[in-house]
VEXRO-431249 format. One line per field, with one value per residue (C-alpha): residue in three letters; z, y, x. Coordinates in nm, 3 decimals. Layout:
BEGIN
code <- (ALA/...) $
zz <- (Z/...) $
yy <- (Y/...) $
xx <- (X/...) $
This chain:
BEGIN
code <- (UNK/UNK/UNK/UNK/UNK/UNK/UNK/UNK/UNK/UNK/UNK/UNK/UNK/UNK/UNK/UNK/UNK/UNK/UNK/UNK/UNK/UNK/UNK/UNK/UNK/UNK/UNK/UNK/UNK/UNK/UNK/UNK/UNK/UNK/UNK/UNK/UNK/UNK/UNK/UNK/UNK/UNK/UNK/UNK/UNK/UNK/UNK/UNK/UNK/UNK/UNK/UNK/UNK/UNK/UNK/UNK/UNK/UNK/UNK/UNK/UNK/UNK/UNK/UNK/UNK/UNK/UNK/UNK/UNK/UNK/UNK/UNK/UNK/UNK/UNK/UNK/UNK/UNK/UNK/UNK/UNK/UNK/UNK/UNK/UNK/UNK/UNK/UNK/UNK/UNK/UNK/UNK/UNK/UNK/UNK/UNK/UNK/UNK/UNK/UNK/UNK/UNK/UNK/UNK/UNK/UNK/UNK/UNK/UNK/UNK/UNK/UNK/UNK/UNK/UNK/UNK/UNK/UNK/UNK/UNK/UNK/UNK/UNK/UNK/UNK/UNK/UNK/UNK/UNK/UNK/UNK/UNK/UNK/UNK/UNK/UNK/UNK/UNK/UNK/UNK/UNK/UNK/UNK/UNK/UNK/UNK/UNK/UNK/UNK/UNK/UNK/UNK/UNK/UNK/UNK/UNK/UNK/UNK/UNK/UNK/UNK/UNK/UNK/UNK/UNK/UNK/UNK/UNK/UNK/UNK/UNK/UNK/UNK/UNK/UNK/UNK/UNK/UNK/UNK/UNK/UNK/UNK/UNK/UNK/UNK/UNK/UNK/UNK/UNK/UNK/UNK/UNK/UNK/UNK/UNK/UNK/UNK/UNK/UNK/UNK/UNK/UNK/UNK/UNK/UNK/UNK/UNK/UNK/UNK/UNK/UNK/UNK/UNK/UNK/UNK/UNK/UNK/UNK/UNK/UNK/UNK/UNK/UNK/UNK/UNK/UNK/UNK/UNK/UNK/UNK/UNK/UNK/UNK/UNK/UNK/UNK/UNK/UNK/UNK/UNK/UNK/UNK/UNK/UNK/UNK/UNK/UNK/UNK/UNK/UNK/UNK/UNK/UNK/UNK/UNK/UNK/UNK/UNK/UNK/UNK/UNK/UNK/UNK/UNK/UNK/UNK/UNK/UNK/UNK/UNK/UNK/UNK/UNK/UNK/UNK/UNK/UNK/UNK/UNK/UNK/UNK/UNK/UNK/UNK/UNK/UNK/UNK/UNK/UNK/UNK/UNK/UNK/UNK/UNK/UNK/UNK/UNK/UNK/UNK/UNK/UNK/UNK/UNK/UNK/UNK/UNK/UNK/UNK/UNK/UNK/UNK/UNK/UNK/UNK/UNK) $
zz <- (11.590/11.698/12.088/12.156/11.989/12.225/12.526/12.465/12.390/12.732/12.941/12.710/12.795/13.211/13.171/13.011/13.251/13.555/13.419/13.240/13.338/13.138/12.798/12.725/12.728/12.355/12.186/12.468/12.314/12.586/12.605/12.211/12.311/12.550/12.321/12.086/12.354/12.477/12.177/12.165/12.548/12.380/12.136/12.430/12.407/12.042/11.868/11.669/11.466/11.669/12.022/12.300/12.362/12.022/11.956/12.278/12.078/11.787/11.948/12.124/11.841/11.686/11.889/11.896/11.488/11.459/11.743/11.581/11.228/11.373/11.563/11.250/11.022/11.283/11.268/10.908/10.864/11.052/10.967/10.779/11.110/11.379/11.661/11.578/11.543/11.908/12.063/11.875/12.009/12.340/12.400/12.249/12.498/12.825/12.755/12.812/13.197/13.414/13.732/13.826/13.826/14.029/14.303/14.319/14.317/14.667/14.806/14.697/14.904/15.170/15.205/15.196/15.459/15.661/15.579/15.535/15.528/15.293/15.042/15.077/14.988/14.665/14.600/14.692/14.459/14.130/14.187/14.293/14.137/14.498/14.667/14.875/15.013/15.384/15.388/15.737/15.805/15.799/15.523/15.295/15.376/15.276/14.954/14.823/14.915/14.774/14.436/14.435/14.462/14.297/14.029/14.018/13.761/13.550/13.533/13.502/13.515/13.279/13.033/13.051/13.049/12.710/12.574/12.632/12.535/12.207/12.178/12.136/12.015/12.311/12.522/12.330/12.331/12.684/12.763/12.524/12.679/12.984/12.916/12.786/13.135/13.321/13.093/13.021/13.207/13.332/13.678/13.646/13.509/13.204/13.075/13.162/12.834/12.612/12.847/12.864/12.637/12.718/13.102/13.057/12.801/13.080/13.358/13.108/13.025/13.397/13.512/13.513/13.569/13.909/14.080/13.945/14.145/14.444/14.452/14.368/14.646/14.880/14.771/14.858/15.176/15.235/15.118/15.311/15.633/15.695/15.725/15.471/15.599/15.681/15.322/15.174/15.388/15.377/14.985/14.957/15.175/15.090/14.732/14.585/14.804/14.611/14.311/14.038/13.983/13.991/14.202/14.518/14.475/14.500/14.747/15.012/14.979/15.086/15.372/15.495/15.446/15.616/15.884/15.803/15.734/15.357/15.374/15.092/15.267/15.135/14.900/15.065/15.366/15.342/15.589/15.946/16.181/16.375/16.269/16.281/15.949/15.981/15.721/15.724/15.625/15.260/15.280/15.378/15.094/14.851/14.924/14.899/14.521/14.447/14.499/14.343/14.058/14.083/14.135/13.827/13.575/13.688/13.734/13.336/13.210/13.344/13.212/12.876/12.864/12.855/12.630/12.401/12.446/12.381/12.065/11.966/12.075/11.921/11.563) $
yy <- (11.796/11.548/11.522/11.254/11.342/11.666/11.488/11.250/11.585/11.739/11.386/11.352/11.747/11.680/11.376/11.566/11.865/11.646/11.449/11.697/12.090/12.361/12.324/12.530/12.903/12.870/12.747/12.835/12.939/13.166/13.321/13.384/13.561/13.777/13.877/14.025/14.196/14.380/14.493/14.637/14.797/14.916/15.133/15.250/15.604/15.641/15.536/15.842/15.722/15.435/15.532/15.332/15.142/15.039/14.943/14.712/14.553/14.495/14.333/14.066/14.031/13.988/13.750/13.520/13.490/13.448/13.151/13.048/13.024/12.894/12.586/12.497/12.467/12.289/12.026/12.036/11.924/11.618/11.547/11.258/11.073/11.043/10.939/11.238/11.502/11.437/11.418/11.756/11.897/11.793/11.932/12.260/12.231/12.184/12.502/12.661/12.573/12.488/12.267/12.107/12.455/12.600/12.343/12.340/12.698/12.700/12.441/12.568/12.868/12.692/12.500/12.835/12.958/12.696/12.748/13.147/13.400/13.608/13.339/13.271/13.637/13.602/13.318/13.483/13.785/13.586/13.463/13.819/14.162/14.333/14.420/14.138/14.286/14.401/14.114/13.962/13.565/13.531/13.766/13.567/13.281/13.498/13.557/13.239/13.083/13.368/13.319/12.977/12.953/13.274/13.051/12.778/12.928/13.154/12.837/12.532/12.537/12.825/12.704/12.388/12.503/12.657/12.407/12.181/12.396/12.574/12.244/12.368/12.694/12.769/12.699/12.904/13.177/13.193/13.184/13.456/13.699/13.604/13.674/14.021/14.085/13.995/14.184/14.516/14.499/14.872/14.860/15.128/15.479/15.371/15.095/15.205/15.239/14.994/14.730/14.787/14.553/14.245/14.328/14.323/14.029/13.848/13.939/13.833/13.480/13.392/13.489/13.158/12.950/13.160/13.081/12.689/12.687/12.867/12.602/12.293/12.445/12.427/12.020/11.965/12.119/11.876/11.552/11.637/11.708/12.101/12.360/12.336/12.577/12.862/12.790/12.876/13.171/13.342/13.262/13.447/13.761/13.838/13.728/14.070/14.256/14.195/14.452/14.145/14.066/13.689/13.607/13.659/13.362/13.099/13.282/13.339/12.993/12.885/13.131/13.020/12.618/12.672/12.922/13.162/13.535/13.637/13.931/14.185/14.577/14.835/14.632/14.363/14.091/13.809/13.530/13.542/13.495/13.167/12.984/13.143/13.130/12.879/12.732/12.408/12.601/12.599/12.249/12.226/12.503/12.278/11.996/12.160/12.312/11.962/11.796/12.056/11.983/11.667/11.721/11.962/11.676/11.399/11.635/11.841/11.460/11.295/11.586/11.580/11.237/11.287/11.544/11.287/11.010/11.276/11.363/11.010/10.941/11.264/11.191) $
xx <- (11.739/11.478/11.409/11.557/11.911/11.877/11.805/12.113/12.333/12.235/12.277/12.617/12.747/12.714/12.923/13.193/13.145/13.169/13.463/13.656/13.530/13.624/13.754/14.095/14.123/14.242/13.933/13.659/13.333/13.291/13.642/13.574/13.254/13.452/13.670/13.454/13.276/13.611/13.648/13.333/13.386/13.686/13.459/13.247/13.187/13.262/12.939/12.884/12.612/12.478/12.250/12.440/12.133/12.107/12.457/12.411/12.102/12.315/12.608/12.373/12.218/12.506/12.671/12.414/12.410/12.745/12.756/12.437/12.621/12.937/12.698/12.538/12.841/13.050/12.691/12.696/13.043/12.971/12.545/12.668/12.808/12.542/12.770/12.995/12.753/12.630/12.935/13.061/12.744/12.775/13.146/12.966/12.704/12.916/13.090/12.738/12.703/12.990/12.871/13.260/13.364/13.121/13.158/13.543/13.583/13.338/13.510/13.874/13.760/13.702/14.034/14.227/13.935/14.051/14.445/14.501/14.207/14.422/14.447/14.056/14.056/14.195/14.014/13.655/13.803/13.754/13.413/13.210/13.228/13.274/13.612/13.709/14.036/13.890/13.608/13.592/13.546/13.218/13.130/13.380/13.171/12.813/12.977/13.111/12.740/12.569/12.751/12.740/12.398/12.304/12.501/12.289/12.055/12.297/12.590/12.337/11.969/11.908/12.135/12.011/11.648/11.660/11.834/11.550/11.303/11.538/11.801/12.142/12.128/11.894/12.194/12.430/12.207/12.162/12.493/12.591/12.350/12.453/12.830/12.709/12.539/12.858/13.084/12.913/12.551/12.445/12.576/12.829/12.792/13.048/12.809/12.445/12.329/12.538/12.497/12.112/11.987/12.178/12.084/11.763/11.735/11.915/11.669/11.393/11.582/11.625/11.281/11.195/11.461/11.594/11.245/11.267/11.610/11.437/11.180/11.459/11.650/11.356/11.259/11.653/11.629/11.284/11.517/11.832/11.603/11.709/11.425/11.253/10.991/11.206/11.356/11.030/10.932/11.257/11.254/10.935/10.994/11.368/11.417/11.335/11.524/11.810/11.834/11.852/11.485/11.657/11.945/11.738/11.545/11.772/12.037/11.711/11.607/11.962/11.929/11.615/11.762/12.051/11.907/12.192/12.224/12.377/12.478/12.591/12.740/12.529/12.360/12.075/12.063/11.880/11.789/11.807/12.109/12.025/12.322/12.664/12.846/13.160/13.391/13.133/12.818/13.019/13.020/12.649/12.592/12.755/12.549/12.244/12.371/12.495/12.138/11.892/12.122/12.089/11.695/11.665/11.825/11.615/11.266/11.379/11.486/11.154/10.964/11.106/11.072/10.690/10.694/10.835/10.628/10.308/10.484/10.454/10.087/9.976/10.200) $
């Protein structure tokens, strides 16, 4: 696809996501992807003539041909209508990054927060890996900012990213690896091997994007007059505590923003405690996600823009 047609297909696939979310269960991309991938889990531990570490290479790779193949008959079928073709590919796209979702489900925490701390319990218990059951106030509040943010790359900016640099199937790509990493990366004795691969593919893929959104998060903080400062000094000496190479980056930069202290038991804390986490520190968090998002389309559009009109000059 030219540049132009890819541009309109990103600009095209936030529309729908704001307006419409998440496509059904039924005929999700990424629900399909899961699928296959518990069916593979399924096999774990019975790959007799496969090493675990390879069979974890060949189900990415996999994955991505087959979504690759499925992408470019779906665009074949309709090359012959214009209109059609970007709007198919669009509705492909917005499955790859879910922004509506990610900012509901923090703030949907935060009404039940507000309402019944058992309820926010439940709530927190779909969005992080960690056992939410005994969580006290505030560290149900560390952990719906932490994912949301943390979020910010692996939900929109990395998808999004490689779609402008890859188009379409840069997206798609990104997100299956990234589904892989959620599903079966190494972080349990069960899936340290098969999950290998895709873990560290996804590490690779988010290198760049994760300290983008650290730096985005740190301009917001500048425009929406919090400290900025603190955003970039926490950003720089607690965003590799965390033991993602990635996820630090953005979640410190919040920290340091918002003067708060994340906190994950056993695992890393980042930020200091000057401000005491309350039920509005979400809301503050989701403004802050809501404008580097904001920032990163209008920066990546402008950018792109330019790479276009050099295309032309240099033609």
């Amino acid at each position: 696809m030219d540049p132009l047609s890819i541009l309109a297909i990103i600009l095209i696939a936030v529309v729908i996501d704001l307006l419409f979310g998440e496509l059904p269960t039924k005929i999700h991309p990424v629900v399909f992807i899961g699928r296959i991938i518990e069916i593979f889990k399924n096999l774990n531990g019975k790959y007799t003539f496969l090493n675990k570490r390879i069979a974890g290479a060949f189900l990415t790779i996999f994955l991505i041909i087959l979504l690759s193949l499925i992408f470019a008959f779906i665009i074949w079928i309709f090359k012959f209508n214009y209109i059609l073709m970007i709007i198919i590919s669009s509705i492909l796209l917005s499955t790859t990054f879910s922004i509506k979702f990610l900012i509901n489900s923090a703030d949907n925490v935060k009404t039940d927060l507000n309402n019944n701390i058992d309820n926010a319990k439940k709530s927190v218990s779909y969005l992080v890996s960690r056992d939410t059951s005994q969580l006290s106030y505030d560290k149900i509040i560390s952990a719906v900012i932490e994912t949301l943010t943390e979020n910010i790359t692996d939900s929109v900016v990395s998808p999004i990213f490689y779609t402008f640099i890859l188009g379409v199937l840069g997206g798609i790509t990104y997100r299956v690896v990234n589904t892989l990493d959620a599903m079966i990366g190494y972080k349990n004795p069960k899936n340290i091997n098969i999950g290998w691969f895709p873990a560290k593919l996804d590490d690779i893929l988010n290198y760049l994007p994760a300290r983008i959104t650290g730096i985005l998060i740190i301009l917001t903080a500048f425009i929406l007059k919090l400290n900025w400062r603190n955003s970039y000094k926490i950003m720089i000496r607690d965003a590799k505590t965390t033991p993602s190479p990635n996820s630090g980056y953005p979640m410190a930069a919040t920290a340091g923003a918002l003067g708060i202290q994340l906190i994950k038991p056993g695992c890393y804390k980042l930020g200091d405690p000057i401000n005491n986490l309350k039920s509005e520190t979400i809301t503050e968090a989701i403004q802050l996600t809501k404008i580097s998002i904001i920032l990163f389309l209008i920066l990546s559009t402008f950018l792109f823009l330019i790479f276009i009109i050099l295309l032309q000059i240099f033609e």
